[in-house]
C-alpha positions as CSV (number, residue, x, y, z in Angstrom):
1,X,102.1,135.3,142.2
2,X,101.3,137.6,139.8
3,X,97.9,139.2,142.1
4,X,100.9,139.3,145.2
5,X,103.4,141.2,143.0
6,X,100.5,143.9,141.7
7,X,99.2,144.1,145.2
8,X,102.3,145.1,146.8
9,X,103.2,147.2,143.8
10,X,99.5,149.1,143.8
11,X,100.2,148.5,139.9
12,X,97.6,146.1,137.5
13,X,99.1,146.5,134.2
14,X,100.0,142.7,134.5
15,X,96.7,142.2,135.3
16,X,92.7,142.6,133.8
17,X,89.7,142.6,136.0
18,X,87.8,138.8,136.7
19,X,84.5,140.6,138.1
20,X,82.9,143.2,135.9
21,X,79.6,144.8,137.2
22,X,77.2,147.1,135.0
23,X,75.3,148.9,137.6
24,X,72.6,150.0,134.9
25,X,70.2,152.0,137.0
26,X,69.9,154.5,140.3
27,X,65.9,153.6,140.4
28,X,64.3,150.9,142.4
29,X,60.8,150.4,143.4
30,X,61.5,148.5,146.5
31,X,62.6,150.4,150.2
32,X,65.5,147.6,151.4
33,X,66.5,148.3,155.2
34,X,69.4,146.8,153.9
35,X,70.3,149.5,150.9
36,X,69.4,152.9,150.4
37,X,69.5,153.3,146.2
38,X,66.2,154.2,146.3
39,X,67.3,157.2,148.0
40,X,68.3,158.3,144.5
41,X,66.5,161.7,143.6
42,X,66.8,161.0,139.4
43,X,67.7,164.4,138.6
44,X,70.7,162.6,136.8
45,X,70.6,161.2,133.2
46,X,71.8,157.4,132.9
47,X,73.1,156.5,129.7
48,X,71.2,155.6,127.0
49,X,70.8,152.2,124.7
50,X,73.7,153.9,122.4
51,X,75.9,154.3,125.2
52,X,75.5,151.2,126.9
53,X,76.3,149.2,123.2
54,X,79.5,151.3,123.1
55,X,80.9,150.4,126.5
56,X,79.6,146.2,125.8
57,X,81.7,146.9,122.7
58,X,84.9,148.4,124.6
59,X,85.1,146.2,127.4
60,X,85.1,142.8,125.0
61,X,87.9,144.7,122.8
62,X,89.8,144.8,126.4
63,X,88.6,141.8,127.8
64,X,87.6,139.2,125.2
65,X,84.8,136.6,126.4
66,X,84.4,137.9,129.4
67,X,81.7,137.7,132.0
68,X,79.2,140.9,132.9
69,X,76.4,141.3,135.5
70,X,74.0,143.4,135.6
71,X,72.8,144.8,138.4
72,X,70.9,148.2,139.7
73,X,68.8,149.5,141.1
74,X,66.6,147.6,139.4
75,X,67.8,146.3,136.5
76,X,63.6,145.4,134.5
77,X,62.8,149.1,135.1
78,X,64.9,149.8,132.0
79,X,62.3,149.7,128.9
80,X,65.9,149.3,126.9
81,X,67.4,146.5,129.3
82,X,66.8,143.7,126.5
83,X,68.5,145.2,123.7
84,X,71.3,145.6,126.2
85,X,71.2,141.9,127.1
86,X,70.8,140.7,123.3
87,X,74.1,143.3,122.2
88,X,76.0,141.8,124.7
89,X,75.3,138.3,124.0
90,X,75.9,138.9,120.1
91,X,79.0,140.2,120.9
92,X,79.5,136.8,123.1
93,X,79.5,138.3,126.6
94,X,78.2,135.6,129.3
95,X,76.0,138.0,130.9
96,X,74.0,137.2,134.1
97,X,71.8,139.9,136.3
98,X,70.5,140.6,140.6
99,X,66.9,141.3,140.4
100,X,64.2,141.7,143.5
101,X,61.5,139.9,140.9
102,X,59.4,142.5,142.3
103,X,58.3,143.6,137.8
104,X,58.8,139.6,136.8
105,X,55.2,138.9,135.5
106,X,54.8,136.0,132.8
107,X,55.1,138.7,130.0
108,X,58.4,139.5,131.2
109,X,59.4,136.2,132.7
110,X,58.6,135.0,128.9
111,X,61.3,137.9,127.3
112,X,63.8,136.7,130.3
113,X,63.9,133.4,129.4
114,X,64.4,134.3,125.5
115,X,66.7,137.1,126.2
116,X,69.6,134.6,126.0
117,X,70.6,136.1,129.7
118,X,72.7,133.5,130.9
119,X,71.8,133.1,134.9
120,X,69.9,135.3,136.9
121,X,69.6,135.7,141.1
122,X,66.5,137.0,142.8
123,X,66.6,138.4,146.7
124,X,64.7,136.3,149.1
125,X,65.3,137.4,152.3
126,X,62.9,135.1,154.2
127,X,60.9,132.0,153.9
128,X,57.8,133.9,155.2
129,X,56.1,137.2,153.9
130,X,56.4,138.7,157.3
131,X,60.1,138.8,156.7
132,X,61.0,139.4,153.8
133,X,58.8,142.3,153.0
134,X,59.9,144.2,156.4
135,X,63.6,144.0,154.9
136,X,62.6,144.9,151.5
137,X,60.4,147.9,152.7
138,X,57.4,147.1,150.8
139,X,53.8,144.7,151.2
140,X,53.8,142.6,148.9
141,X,57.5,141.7,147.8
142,X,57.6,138.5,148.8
143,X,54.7,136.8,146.9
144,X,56.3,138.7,143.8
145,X,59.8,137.3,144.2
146,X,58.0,134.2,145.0
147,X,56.6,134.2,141.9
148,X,59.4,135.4,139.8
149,X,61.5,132.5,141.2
150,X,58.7,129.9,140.0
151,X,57.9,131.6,136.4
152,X,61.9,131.8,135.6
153,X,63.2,128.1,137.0
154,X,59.6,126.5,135.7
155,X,61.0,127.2,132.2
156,X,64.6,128.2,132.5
157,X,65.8,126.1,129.8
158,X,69.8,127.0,129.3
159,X,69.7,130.0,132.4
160,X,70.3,129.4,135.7
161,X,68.5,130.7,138.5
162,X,69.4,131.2,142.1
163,X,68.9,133.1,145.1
164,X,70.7,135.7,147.2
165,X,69.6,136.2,150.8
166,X,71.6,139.1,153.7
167,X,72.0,137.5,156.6
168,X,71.2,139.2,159.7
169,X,70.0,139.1,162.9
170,X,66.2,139.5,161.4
171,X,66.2,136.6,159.3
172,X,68.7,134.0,160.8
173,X,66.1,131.8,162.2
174,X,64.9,131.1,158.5
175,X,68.1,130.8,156.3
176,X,67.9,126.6,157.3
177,X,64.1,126.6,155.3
178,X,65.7,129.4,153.0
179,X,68.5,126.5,151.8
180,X,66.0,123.4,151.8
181,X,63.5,125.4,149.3
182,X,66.3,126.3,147.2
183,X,67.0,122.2,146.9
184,X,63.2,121.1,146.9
185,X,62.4,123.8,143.9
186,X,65.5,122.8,142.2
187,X,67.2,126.3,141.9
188,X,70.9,126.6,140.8
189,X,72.1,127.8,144.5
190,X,71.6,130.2,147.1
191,X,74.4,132.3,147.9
192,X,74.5,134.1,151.3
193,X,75.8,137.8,152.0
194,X,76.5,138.9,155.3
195,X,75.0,142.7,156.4
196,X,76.4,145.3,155.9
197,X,75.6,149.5,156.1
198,X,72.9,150.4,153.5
199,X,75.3,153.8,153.0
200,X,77.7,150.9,151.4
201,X,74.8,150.7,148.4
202,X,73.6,154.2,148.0
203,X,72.9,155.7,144.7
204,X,75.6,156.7,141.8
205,X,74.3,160.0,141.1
206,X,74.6,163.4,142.8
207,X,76.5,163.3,145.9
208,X,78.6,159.9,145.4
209,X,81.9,160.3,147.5
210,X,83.5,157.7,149.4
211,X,83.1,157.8,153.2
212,X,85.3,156.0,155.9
213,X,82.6,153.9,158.0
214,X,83.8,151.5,161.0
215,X,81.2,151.9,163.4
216,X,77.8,151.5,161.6
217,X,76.8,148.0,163.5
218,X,77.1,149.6,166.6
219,X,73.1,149.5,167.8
220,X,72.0,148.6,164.4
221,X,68.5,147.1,164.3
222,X,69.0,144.1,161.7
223,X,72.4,143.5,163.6
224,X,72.5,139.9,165.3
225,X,71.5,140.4,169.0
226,X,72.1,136.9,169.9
227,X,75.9,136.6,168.1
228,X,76.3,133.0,169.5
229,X,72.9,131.7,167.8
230,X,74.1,133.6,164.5
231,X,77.0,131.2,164.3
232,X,75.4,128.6,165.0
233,X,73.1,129.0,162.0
234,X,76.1,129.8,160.0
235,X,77.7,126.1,160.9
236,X,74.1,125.2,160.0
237,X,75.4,126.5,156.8
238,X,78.1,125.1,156.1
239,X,76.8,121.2,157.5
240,X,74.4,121.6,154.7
241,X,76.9,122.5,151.9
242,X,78.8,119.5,152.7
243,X,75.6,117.1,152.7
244,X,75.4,118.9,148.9
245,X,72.9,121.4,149.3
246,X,73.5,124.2,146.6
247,X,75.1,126.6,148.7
248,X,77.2,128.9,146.8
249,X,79.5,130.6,149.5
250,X,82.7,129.5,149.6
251,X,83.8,127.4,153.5
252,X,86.2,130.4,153.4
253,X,83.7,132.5,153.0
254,X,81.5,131.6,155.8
255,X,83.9,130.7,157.9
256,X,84.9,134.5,157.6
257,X,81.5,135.4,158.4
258,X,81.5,134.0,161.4
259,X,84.7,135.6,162.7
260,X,82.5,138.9,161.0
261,X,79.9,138.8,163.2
262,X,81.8,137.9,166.2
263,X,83.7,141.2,165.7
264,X,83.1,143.2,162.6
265,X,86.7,145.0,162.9
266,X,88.1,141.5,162.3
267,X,87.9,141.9,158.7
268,X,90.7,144.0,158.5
269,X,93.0,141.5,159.5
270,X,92.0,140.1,155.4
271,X,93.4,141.3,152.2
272,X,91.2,143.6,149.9
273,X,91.2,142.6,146.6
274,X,89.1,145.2,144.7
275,X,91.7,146.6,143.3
276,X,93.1,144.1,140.9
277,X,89.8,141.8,140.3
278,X,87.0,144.1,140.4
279,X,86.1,146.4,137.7
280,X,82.6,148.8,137.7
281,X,80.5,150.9,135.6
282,X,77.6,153.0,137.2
283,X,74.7,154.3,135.5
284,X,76.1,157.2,134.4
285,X,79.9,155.5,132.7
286,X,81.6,156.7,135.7
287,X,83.9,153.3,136.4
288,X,85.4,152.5,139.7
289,X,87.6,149.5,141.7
290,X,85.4,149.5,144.5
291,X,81.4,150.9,144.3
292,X,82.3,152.8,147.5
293,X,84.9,154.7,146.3
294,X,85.1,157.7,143.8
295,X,84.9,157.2,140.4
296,X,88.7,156.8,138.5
297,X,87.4,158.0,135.2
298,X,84.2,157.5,132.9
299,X,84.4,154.7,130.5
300,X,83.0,156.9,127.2
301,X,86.2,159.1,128.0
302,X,88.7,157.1,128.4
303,X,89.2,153.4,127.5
304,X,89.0,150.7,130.3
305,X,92.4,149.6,129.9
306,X,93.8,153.5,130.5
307,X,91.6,153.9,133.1
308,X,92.7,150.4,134.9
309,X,96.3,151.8,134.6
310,X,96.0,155.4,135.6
311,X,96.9,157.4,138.3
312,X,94.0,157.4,140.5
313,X,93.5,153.9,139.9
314,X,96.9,153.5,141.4
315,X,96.6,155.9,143.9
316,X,93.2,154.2,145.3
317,X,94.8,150.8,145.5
318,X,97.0,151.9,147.8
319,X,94.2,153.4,150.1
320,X,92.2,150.5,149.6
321,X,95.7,148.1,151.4
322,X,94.9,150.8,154.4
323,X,91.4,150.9,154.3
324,X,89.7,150.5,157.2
325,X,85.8,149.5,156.0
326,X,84.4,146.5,156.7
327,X,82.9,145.9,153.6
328,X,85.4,143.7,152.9
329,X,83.0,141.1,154.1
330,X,80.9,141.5,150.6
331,X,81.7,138.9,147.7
332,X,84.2,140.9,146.4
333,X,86.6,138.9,148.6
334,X,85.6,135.4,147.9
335,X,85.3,133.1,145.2
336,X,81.6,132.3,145.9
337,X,79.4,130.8,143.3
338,X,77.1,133.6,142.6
339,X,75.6,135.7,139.7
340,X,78.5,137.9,138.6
């Protein structure tokens, strides 16, 4: 009742965030088809250790116990990112991370696993090499992530460990193998996101500005080209949650995807929620409702609770009730089991 009164209000002051991201870095090693922040040129300075400590310490005086993950860019190419990890736990944040496992040797593996990190998700986009390295742009990928997953879930002690795979029209003949190695390896879950424009996860720095996209499918090469097999793979899906397999999407959210892929436009029809449960800090403090908006303010300026109250906030939760993106689609929307 509370989420329907602030929603039709465009005011949260009776609310706080439930999904707080830390997108720590701009930099990635890897060249997704499927995201383009490795189009990020650096010439920006991320925030240091100091810096990240002192937003950890401002969003548990807002929040309390709350729950953080940390995402990139990629997340290991941080020398610091341990010391951000071991803060935040001390200060009893349940703190969970996205990585591509493409830097996750046993050395590192090793300081994962004793970080106290509390769950962790690595991309697998295919149960072949062929596959998955085409969609993450580099040879090679694939027998990293491979072996990332295996060093992390051999040993994983009190951490979870999952996987995240996009779903698109290059992959869909694997995601049925994709979900039976999650159960025969005995990982946590896999947890399936539907494809959406790579300009929807470009870079923080230089240049960030919120752009109206509707159209981006249209001739897209990852984009299903056989839209009837692609749902049948999806009820694929969902057959094998209810037999138990650990598939962490919602029915809702499947059932969504489906009606996504049929006609991408038909997400507008949904409620966005970004507004009132999503809460996100970029490499540089700047903090925003949704990561493809403009930035409402930077966190070492302003405290998180002004910031979720102030005018712009307010102003861009009512453009987000007219928005007309479909990245609605993305987990925002749904309460999937996943690793944020």
């Amino acid at each position: 009742m509370i989420s329907n009164i602030a929603y039709i209000t465009n005011h949260a002051n009776l609310l706080k965030p439930s999904s707080i991201t830390i997108d720590i870095t701009d930099k990635c090693s890897l060249r997704c088809k499927t995201c383009s922040k490795w189009l990020s040129k650096g010439e920006k300075e991320e925030l240091d250790t100091h810096s990240w400590q002192k937003v950890i310490s401002l969003l548990k005086e807002w929040l309390g116990d709350c729950r953080v993950c940390i995402s990139g860019g990629e997340l290991f190419l941080r020398d610091d990112i341990f010391e951000i990890i071991s803060f935040a736990r001390k200060q009893n944040v349940y703190v969970t991370a996205v990585t591509s496992g493409y830097h996750i040797d046993t050395t590192l593996a090793e300081k994962i696993l004793t970080s106290g990190l509390n769950g962790i998700s690595v991309t697998l986009n295919g149960i072949t090499p062929e596959t998955h390295d085409f969609t993450r742009g580099v040879k090679g990928s694939y027998e990293k992530a491979l072996s990332a997953i295996n060093l992390l879930n051999n040993s994983k002690k009190n951490m979870f460990v999952c996987v995240t795979t996009v779903l698109m029209g290059y992959n869909q003949q694997e995601v049925v193998d994709l979900i039976k190695f999650t159960r025969e390896n005995h990982l946590d879950g896999i947890t399936f996101q539907a494809l959406h424009d790579a300009s929807s996860f470009r870079p923080f720095d230089n240049g960030h500005h919120f752009h109206e996209e509707n159209t981006w499918y249209v001739n897209h090469s990852l984009w299903p080209k056989d839209i009837s097999n692609m749902l049948s793979v999806i009820d694929e899906i969902i057959e094998h949650k209810k037999k138990g397999y650990p598939v962490g999407n919602s029915f809702e959210s499947l059932q969504w995807m489906k009606r996504y892929f049929q006609n991408p436009k038909e997400m507008l029809k949904t409620k966005c929620m970004v507004g009132l449960n999503n809460f996100s800090i970029d490499p540089y403090g700047e903090t925003r409702l949704c990561f493809n908006m403009d930035s409402i303010g930077n966190i070492l300026s302003q405290k998180p609770n002004k910031l979720w109250n102030c005018r712009k906030a307010i102003q861009q939760r009512k453009h987000i009730k007219t928005c007309k993106n479909t990245c609605r689609i993305l987990m925002c929307n749904f309460n999937d089991k996943k690793a944020d």
